[in-house]
N, C-alpha and C positions, 0 to 999 in steps of 0.2 A: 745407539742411535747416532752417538757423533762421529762411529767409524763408517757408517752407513752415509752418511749426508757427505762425508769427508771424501769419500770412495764416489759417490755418483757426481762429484765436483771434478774431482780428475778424472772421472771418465770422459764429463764433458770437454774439459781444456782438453787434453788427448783428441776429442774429436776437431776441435775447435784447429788445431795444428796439423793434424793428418789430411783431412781435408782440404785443405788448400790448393793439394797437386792433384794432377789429373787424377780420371779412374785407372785403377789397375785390373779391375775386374771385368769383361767383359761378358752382356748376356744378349742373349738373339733367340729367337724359335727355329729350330729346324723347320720345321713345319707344326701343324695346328697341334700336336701330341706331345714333343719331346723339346725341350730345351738343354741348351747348351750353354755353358759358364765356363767361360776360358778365364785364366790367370795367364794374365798378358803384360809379366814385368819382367821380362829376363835377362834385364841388367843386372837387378836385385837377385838372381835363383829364384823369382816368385815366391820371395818373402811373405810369412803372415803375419805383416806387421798387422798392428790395430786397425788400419783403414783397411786393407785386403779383408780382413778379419766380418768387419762390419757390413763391408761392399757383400760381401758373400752369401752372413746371415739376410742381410735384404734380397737378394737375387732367389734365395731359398723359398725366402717367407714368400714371396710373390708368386710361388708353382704351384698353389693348391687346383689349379684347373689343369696344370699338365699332367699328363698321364706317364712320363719318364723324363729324369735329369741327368747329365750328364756334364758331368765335372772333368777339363782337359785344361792341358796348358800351352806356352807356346815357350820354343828353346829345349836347351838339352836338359834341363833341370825342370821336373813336372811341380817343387816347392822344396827350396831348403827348410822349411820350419819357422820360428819365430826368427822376428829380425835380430838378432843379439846386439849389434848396436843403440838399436832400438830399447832394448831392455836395460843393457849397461849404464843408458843416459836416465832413464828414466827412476822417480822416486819409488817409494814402498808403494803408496797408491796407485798411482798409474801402471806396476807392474802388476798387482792385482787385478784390477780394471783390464789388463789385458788375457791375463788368464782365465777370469772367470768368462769374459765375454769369449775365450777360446772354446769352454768347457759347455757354452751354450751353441755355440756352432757346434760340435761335435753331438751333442746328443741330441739335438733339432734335426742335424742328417741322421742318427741313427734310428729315431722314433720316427722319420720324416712318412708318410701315407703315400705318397709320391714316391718309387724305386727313383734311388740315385748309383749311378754308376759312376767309376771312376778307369778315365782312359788315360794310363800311365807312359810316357816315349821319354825316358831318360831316369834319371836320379831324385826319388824320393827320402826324403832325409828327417827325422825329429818328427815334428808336428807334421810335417807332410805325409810322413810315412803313416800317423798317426791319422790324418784329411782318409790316406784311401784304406786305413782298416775301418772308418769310420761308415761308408757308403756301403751299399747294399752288395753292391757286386763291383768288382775289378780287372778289366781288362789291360795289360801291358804288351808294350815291345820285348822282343826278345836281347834288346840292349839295356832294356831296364834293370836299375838294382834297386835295394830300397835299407836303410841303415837307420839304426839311431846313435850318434854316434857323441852326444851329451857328454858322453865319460869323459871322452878325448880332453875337454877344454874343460874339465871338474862341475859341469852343468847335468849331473844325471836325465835322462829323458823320462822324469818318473810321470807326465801326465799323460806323453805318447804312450806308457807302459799299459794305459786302461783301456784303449783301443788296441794294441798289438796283442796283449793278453787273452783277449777275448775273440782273436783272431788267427792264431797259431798255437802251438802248443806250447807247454810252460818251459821247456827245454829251448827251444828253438828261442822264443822271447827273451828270457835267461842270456842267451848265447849274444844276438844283437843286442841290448842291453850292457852289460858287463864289458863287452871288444869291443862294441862302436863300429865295427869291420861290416862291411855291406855285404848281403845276400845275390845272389845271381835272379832272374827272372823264373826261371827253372824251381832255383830252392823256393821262391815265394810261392809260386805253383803249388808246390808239394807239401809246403806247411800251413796252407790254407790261407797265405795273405790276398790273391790273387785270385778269379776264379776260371780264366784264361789266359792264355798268351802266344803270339800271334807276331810277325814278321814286323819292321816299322810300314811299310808298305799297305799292309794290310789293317794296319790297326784302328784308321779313324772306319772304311770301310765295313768292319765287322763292327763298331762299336753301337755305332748307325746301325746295323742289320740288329741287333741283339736288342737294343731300344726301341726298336720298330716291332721286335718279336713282341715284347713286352708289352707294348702299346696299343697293342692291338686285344690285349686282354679287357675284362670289366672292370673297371677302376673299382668301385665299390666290392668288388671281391676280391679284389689283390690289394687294396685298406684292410679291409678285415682281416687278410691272408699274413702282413705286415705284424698289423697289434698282436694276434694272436702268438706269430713267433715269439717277437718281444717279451709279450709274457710267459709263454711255456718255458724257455731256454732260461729264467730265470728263478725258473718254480723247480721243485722235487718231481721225481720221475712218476711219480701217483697222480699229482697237482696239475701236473703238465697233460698227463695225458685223460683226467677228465674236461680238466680245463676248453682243451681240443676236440672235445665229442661234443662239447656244447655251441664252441665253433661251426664244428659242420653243423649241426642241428638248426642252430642259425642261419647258415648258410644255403640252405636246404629250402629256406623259406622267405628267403628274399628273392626280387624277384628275378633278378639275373640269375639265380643260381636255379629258379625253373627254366627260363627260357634257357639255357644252356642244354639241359637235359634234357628238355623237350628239344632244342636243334640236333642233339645229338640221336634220339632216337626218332629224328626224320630224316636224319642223315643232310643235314643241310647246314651253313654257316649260323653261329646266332648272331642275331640283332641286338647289339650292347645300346642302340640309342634310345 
């Protein structure tokens, strides 16, 4: 109890200090469907210090009525990762208080009922690297790279390693891990970090059309569509796949998921409203 009371103390002074400077994070509506969360610090490499950290969780928590999010930055660095000065100053509590509250932005985007996407145009690094294995889908430039490079400076990237893990394969993960050496846009492509990739020119362009594809789906069927991955991917190959028969079976009898099928065989648009 007294490391609990001791921890939600420093997490408050932590806020109590961060806060003080402007926002770093900024949020806006595309329009009535999809929002947008830029990391607008690129003095810092769009550091996730504690305030970015928290700026984010809030920006997140407030999207249950959007129907897609998209996470961008501005500069050549889409996020170095945690501030390491930041960490270096700070005590045993407050460095806590900064992890756990990473560890819940992270799996708040990965459980999030709302697709989030992440549009990559430069160098993702550490935690950052770790922000776009986190989001649902990943779009980048084809000048992006993306490292965890922890080793370098004796700071292993072992909580980026939960999200990279779970996003490439265990060799590839293994490889940035261990060298800290950065991946091409290409390699991320191909070992699953990434699920496109696209010119700089092209990239806010399509990120927009792809959010807008999305958006255009039934929110209550691409929730359901959500949870039910989360859980199957984490289940045995028996578990998973009753699991998912019970899914559609649900899904089958909600009502979007008649109007769908009834628009489909009238051959006309359905009416998600």
């Amino acid at each position: 109890m007294f490391i609990r009371t001791q921890l939600v103390k420093g997490r408050h002074q932590l806020k109590k200090i961060a806060f003080s400077s402007s926002s770093k994070v900024v949020t806006e509506n595309k329009d009535a469907r999809t929002k947008l969360i830029t990391l607008n610090n690129p003095n810092r490499r769009n550091a996730l210090s504690f305030e970015v950290i928290e700026e984010l969780i809030k920006s997140i928590q407030g999207s249950v009525n959007d129907k897609c999010i998209v996470i961008q930055s501005t500069g050549s660095v889409f996020s170095a990762g945690h501030d390491l000065k930041e960490l270096y100053e700070s005590d045993a509590l407050t460095r806590e208080a900064i992890f756990r509250r990473c560890n819940d932005l992270m799996l708040m985007i990965a459980r999030h009922s709302v697709p989030i996407i992440a549009s990559v145009d430069g160098l993702a690094t550490a935690a950052g690297c770790q922000l776009v294995a986190a989001c649902h889908m990943a779009l980048c430039s084809d000048r992006s790279k993306f490292a965890t490079p922890g080793v370098k400076v004796g700071l292993f990237c072992s909580t980026p390693s939960v999200q990279l893990s779970r996003s490439v394969n265990r060799k590839l993960a293994m490889d940035m891990l261990l060298t800290g050496e950065p991946i091409t846009a290409e390699a991320a492509l191909k070992g699953g970090l990434v699920s496109r990739v696209v010119t700089t020119e092209e990239l806010e362009e399509e990120t927009i059309r792809i959010a807008g594809v999305i958006a255009e789906k039934s929110k209550p069927v691409v929730k359901l569509g959500i949870q039910n991955f989360n859980r199957q991917i984490r289940s045995s190959l028996e578990e998973a796949a009753y699991m998912s028969a019970d899914t559609m079976i649900e899904n089958l009898d909600m009502l979007h998921g008649r109007e769908g099928i009834n628009a489909f065989i009238e051959k006309r648009h359905p009416n998600w409203d």
